[in-house]
Phi, psi and omega in degrees: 000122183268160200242128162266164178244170188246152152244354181325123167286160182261173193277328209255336163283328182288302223304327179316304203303318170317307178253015134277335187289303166311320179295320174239352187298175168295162154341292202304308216298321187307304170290013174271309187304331188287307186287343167282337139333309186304297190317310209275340183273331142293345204253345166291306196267343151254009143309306197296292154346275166327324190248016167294299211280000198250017182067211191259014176289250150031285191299321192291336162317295180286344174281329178279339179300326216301309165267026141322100164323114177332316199279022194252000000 
């Protein structure tokens, strides 16, 4: 039986690499970095959207992830 590793980078492990490609990147590298800015702030925004609609029931749920260790 084989085991998956999950490797997903998080939004808050990319952004340092993100705001440097602005800062110091090339041409390319900046619009790539803006665009994945565009993204994590949809990606924001339907977080927000989302816990509007699943109420405060909910929020006390997703508040409680907050402190859950990364490494966990």
């Amino acid at each position: 039986m084989s085991e998956t590793i999950d490797m997903t980078p998080t939004w808050k492990s990319l952004l340092p690499a993100i705001i440097a490609a602005i800062e110091h990147g090339t041409p390319k590298g900046r619009r790539i970095a803006l665009e994945e800015l565009e993204r994590m702030a949809y990606a924001a925004d339907l977080a927000v959207e989302l816990q509007k609609k699943l109420g405060e029931n909910h929020l006390i749920a997703i508040d409680a992830l907050k402190t859950v260790p990364e490494s966990a």
